[in-house]
C-alpha positions in Angstrom: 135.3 76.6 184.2 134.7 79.3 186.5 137.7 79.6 188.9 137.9 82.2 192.2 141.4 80.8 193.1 142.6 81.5 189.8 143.9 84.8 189.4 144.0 85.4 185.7 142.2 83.5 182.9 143.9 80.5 181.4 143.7 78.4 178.3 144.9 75.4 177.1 147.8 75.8 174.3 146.1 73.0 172.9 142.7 75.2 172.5 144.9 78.0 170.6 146.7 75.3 168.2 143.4 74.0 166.7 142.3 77.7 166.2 145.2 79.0 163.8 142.8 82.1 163.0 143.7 83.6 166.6 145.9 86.2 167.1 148.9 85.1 170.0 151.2 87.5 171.3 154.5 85.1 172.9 155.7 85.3 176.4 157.4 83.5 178.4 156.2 83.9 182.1 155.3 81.5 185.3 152.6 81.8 187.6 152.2 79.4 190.4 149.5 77.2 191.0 148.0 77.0 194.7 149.7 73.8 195.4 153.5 75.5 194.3 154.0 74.4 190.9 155.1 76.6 187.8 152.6 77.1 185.3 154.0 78.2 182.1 152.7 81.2 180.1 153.5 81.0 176.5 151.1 84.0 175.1 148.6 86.1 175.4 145.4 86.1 173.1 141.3 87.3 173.1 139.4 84.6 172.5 135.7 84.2 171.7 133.6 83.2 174.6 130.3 82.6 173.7 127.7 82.2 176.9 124.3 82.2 176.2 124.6 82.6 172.2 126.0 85.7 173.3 130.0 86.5 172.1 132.2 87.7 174.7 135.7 88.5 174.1 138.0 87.3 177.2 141.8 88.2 177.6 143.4 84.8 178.1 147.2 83.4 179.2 148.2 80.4 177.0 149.9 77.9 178.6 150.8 73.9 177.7 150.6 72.8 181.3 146.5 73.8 181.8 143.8 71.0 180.4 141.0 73.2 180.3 140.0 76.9 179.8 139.9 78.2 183.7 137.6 81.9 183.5 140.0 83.1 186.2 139.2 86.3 189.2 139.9 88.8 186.3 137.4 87.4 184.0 135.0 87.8 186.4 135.8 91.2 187.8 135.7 92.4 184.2 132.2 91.0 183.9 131.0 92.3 187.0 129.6 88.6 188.4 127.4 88.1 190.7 127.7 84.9 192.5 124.7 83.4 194.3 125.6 80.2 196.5 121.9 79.5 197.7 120.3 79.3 194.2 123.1 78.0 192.4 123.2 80.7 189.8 125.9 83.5 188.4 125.3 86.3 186.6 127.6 87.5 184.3 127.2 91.2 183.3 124.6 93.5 185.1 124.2 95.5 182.5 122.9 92.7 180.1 122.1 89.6 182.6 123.0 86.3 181.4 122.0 84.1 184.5 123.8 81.1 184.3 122.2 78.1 186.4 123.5 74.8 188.2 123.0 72.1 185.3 124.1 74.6 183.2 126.8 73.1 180.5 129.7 76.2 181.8 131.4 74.4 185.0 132.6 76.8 187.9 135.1 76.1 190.9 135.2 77.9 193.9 138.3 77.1 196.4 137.7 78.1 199.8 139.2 81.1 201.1 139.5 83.0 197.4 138.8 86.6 197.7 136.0 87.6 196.4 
């Protein structure tokens, strides 16, 4: 899911349990969620992304208390994204468009008043 309110990428410590093969660095940090509550940061790790048949690798926080990978603000800075409400449709990576549109199996969140 693609997330503006989200600062930093997240993924489920469920997600990183079934793939033994990837490489976690432990932490123990917090962030807080927009309605006040702790999230808890257990590691960091690069995961595989794969959009479009194409492999991207993503910087990710692990935590227990997230049911879903969230591609947060830094993901999408990172992939230079381009956003376009009226046709429904992002694009990830100028350089080498993947144009993702509404239907689309990748989910995306916006929360009102995120900085863009």
């Amino acid at each position: 899911m693609l997330d503006t309110g989200c600062d930093v990428t997240l993924v489920p410590q469920s997600v990183i349990s079934v793939a033994r093969h990837l490489a976690v660095t432990p932490c123990t940090e917090y962030l807080q969620a927009a309605n006040g509550t702790q999230i808890a940061i257990t590691g960091n790790v690069i995961i595989p992304f794969k959009l479009n048949g194409r492999r991207i690798r993503t910087r990710a926080s692990v935590s227990p208390d997230v049911d879903e990978t969230m591609l947060g603000a830094d993901w999408m800075r990172e992939h230079g994204c381009l956003w376009d409400f009226k046709n429904s449709a992002i694009t990830v990576d100028v350089s080498a468009p993947n144009l993702i549109r509404k239907g689309h199996t990748l989910r995306y969140r916006h929360r009102p008043g995120a900085k863009h």
